[in-house]
N, C-alpha and C positions, 0 to 999 in steps of 0.2 A: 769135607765140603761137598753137596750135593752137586752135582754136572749142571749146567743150563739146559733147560727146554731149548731143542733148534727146529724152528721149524722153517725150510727150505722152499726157495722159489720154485717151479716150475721151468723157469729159463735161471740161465748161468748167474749169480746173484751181483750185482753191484751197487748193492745200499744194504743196508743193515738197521732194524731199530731192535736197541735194546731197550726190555721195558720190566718194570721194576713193579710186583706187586703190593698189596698193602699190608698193614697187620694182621695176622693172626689166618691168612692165606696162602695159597703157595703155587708153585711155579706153572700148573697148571691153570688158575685163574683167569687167567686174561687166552686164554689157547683160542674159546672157542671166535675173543676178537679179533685174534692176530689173521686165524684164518679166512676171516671175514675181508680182512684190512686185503690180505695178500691175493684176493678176488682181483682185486686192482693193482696191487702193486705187485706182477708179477717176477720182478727180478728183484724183489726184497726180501733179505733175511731178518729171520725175528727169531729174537734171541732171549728167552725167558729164563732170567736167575731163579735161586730159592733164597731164601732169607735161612738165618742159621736157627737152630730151635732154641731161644731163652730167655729167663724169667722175664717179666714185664711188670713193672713195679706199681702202675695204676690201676691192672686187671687181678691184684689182692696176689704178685707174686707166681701166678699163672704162665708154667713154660708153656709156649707157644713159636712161631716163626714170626720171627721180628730182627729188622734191619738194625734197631738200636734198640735200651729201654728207655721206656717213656718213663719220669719220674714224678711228674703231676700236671697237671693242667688247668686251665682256665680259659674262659670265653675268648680272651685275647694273647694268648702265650700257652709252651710248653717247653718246659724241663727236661729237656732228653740227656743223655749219654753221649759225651762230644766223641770221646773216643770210641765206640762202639761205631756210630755215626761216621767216623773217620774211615774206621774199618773194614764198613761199607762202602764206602767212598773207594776206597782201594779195589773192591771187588770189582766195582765198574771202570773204574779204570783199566784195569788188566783184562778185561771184556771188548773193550774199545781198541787197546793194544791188539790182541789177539786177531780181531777182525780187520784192524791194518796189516798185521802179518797174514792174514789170509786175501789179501788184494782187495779191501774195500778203502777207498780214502776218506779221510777223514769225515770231506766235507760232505761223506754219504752219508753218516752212522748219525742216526735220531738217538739222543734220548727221551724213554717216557718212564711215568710214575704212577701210578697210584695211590694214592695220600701218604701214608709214612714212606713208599718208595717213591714218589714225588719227591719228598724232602731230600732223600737223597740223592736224587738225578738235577734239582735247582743247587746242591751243594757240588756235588762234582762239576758239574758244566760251567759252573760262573765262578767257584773259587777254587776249585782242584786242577780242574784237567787243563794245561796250557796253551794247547793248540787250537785248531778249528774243528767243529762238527757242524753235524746239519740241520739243526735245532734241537728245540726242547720242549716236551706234550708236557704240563706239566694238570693232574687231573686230581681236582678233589684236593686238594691238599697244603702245604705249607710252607715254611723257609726259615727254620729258627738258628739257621748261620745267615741270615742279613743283617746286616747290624750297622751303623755308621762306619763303624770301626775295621769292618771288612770292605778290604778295595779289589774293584775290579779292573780286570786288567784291559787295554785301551781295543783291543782286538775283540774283547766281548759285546763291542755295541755291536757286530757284526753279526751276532751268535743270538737268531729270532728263537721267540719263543710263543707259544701257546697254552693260556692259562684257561681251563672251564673247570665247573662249580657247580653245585646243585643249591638253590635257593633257598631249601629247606633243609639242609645238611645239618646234623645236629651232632654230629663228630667231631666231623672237622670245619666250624662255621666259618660262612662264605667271608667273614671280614678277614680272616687271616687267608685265605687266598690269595682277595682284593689286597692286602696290603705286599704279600709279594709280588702281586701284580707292578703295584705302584712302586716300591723299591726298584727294579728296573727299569721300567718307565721312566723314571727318573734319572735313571743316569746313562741314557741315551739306548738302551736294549730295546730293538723293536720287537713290543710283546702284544698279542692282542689276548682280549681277553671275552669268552662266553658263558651264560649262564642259562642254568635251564630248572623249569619247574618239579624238583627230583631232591631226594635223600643223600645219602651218601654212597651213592650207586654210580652205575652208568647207563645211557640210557640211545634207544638204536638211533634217535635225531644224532646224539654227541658223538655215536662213530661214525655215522655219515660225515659230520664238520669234519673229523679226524684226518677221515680217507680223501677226502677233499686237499685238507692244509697238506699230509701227508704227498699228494700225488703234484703238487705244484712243487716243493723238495725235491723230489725222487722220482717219480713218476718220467 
């Protein structure tokens, strides 16, 4: 398994976001935001996983770095790999550990995502991880473990989150965002949610909102 990207505050660190890139990218990705982000948030660590290298079953079979496989999709749903997705799940978990065993608590440690690493930072934060953290950036992306049939646990209304979107995303369309949006919402998670005139990107208005949400946390 590849190491995390770490990249270190300036002052002694007492928060943490780990953040999760998308398919078929990798741990360097998001570096040149984090260091943007840490302009402001100078006692935060940021913490950039890799996804493992393998097949992807809607990209014709194509190894790639991917958190889970994808096994089909549609306007309104995807087919993923629960176990694979699981597996991931694990990853961040033991990410989150690790940065309590190094003196961060809990309710320092952000998780963020990037559309398939989205999926997996709204899986771990609201049905994996048991404790408290200090929200969840949830970007571009999805939730194909919400389900009626998954409960959450009562401590999770406590556990904010942050959903943004590009309006014209044609990946991963802005309705299945809005509807993980709304699955939380709905059962008491204070989640807010932004969107902006943009593809399947990110865009320097959305790390502004970021560093913003970010520094009211942490800051």
């Amino acid at each position: 398994m590849t190491e995390p990207l770490i990249l270190h505050p300036t002052q002694e660190a007492d928060a943490c976001v780990i953040w999760l890139h998308g398919l078929g990218a990798d741990r360097y990705d998001f570096l040149p935001v984090a260091e943007a982000l840490q302009e402001r948030l100078d006692t935060t660590r940021f913490v950039l996983p890799q996804a493992p290298t393998r097949p992807v079953t809607i990209n014709g079979g194509w190894e790639m770095p991917s958190w889970y496989d994808i096994l089909a999709m549609s306007p309104v749903a995807r087919a993923v790999d629960l176990d694979q997705l699981e597996q991931s799940s694990h990853q961040v978990t033991d990410l989150i550990e690790s940065q309590v065993a190094a003196g961060i608590a809990p309710e320092r440690i952000v998780l963020a995502g990037f559309s398939q690493g989205g999926a997996v930072v709204l899986h771990t934060a609201y049905l994996r991880w048991p404790g408290a953290l200090g929200g969840v950036l949830a970007l571009s992306t999805y939730a194909p473990t919400f389900s009626d049939e998954a409960t959450l646990a009562d401590t999770k209304q406590q556990l904010s989150a942050l959903c943004l979107h590009g309006t014209f995303d044609d990946v991963v369309p802005m309705a299945l965002g809005r509807a993980a949006h709304d699955y939380l919402a709905a059962r008491g998670v204070p989640v807010g949610w932004k969107d902006y005139p943009m593809g399947h990107e990110v865009l320097p208005e959305e790390v502004r909102d970021i560093a913003d949400w970010l520094s009211e946390r942490l800051g």
